[in-house]
N, C-alpha and C positions, 0 to 999 in steps of 0.2 A: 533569423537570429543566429549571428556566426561568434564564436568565441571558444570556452571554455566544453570542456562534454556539459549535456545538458542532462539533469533531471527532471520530470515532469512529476509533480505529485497532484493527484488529486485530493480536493477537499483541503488543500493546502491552505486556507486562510486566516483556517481559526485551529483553534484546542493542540491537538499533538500533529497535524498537520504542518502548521505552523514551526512547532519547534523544530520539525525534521526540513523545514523549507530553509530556514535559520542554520543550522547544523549543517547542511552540505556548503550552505553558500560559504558559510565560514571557512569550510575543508577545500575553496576553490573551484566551487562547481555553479557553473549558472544554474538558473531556475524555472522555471514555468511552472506558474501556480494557477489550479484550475478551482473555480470556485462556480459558484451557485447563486444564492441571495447575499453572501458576503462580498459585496464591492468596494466599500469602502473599508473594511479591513485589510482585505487583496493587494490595494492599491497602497495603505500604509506598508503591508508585508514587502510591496514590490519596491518601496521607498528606503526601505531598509536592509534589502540587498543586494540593491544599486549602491548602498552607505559603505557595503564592507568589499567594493570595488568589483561585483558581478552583476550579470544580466540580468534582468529580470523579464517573463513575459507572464500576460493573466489571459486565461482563458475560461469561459464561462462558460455551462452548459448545465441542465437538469438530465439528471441521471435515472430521473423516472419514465423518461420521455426516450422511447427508442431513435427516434430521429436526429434530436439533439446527442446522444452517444453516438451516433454515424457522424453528425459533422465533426466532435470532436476528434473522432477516430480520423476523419480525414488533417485535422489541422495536426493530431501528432504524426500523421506520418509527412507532412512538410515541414517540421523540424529539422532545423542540421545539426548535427552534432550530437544527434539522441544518445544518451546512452544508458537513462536507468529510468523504468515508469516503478511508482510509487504507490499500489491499488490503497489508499487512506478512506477515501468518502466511505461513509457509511451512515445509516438508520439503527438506532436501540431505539424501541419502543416497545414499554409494557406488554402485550400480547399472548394472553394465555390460548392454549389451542381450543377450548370452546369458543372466546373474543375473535378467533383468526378468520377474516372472511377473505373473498378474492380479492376485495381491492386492497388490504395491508398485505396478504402473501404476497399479491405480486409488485409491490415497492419495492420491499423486502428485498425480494431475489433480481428486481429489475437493477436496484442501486448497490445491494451487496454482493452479487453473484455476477448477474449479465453484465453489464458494465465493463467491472474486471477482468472479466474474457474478451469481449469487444476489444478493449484497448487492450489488452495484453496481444490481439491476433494483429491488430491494426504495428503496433508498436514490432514485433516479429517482422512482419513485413518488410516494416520501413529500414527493419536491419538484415534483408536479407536471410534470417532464418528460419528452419524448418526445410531447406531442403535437403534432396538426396545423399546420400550421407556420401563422404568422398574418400578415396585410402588412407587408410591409416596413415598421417607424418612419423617419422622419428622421433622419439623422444628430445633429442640435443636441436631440431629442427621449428619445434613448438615456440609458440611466438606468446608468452604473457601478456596480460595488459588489453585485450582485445574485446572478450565476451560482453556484451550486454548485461544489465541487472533487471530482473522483476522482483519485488518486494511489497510482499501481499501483507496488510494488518490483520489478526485476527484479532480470536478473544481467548480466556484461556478457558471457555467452554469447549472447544471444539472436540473434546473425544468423549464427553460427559452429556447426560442430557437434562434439558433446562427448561420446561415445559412452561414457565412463567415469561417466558420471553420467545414464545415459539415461534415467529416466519423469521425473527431475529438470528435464532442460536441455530435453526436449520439452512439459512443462508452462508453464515459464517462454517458449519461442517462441510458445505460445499464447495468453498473459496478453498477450505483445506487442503480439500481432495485433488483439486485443479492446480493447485501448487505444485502438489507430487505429480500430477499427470502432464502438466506444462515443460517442469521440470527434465523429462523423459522425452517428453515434446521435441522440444528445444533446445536439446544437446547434440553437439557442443556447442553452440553458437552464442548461450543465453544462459545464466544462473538464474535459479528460482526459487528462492526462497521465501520466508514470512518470519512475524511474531506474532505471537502469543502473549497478550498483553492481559494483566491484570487489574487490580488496581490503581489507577495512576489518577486520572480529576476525578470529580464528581461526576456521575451517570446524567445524560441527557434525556433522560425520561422523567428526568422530575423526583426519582428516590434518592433518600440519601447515600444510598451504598451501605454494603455490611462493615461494623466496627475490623479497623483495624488487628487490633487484637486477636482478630480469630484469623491470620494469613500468619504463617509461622516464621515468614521475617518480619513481624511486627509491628507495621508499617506499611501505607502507599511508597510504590515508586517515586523518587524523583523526577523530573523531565528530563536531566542530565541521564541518568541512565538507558531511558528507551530512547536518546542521540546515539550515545555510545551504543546500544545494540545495533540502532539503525545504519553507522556509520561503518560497524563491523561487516554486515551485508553487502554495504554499497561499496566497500572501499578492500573487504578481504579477500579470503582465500578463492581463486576460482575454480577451487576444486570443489568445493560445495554447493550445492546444488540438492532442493528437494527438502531441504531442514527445515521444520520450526523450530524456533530459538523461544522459549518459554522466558516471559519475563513478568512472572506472576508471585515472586516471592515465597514461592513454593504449594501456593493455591491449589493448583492441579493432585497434589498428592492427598487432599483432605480428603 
């Protein structure tokens, strides 16, 4: 797949996946959208960013399944043109820690944690980073425009603990932590950042989510706004590196 730099997002078929697969192609950038049981979403998503005159590729894989994350780990590093993975898939699920047994812990952390690393090391590779560090350039000698992007989703639990949603909210403090440590990683080759998302659809566990009202911007997010954060990531400063960008309407402060 030769064209435009590519993004790969995972999970990209449906919910804010989607919006973010939408959102780059718009800003120019082909696509590879990596999905699951959504195929025929995939395949309209892939439809309609062929529409706004970019690439599209789908690639499918179960994220619980270590074997199927090695292959896809292998299909992105034959991408050309990589230039930004999108850690999105993830699992909420109810799960208090008396409910938690092996086999939801280790979903949990197979599809919100492992996963993200796999393809974050797989994705490094294929650009060359993470090695030996090499002399310091000149400042006037620095070449913009070059770095890689990783851009991890959180939640806006990640520093708070949430024991209603426990292999969930302990996966997600880990993805945190791997941000900042990829981040460090992978300098300078690679920015690493995430969000901290709040409120935005409805929860896919089945609850309704807590009223509005009690998030002191008064209000779920738009979809337009976690674009806009996302495309700040994807498309800003490459000096930053290691940040989560909170887009929780000020949730975290409660």
């Amino acid at each position: 797949m030769k064209g435009e730099p590519l993004v790969l997002i995972t999970g990209g078929a449906r919910r804010i996946g989607r919006a973010l697969a939408l959102a780059a192609a718009r800003e120019g950038f082909d696509v590879a959208v990596h999905y699951n049981h959504s195929r025929k979403e995939a395949e309209t998503l892939a439809g309609e960013i062929e529409a706004l005159g970019r690439k599209a590729a789908l690639l499918r894989a179960d994220l619980s399944r270590p074997a199927e994350i090695e292959d896809l780990a292998a299909e992105l590093a034959g991408l050309s043109g990589l230039y930004a993975l999108v850690n999105n898939a993830s699992i909420y699920e109810k799960v208090s820690w008396r409910e938690t047994d092996r086999e939801n812990w280790d979903r949990h952390i197979m599809i919100n944690l492992t996963a993200p690393f796999l393809l974050s090391q797989a994705f490094a590779r294929a650009r060359g980073a993470g090695q030996p560090a090499q002399p310091a350039q000149p400042v006037q000698q620095a070449q913009p425009g070059r770095k890689g992007r990783i851009i991890n989703l959180l939640d806006w639990r990640v520093d708070r603990a949430e024991p209603g949603h426990f292999p969930y909210s302990v996966s997600k403090a880990g993805l945190a932590s791997m941000t900042r440590n990829l981040a460090l990683a992978l300098a300078p080759d690679i920015a690493v950042n995430a969000i901290a998302l709040g409120d935005i659809l409805p929860p896919t566990d089945g609850t309704a989510g807590g009223p509005a009202d009690r998030i002191p911007a008064r209000r779920r997010a738009f979809l337009n706004e976690v674009e806009e954060a996302f495309l700040f990531l994807l498309k800003g400063p490459e000096f930053m590196s290691g940040e989560i960008l909170r887009l929780d309407g000020g949730k975290h402060l409660l």
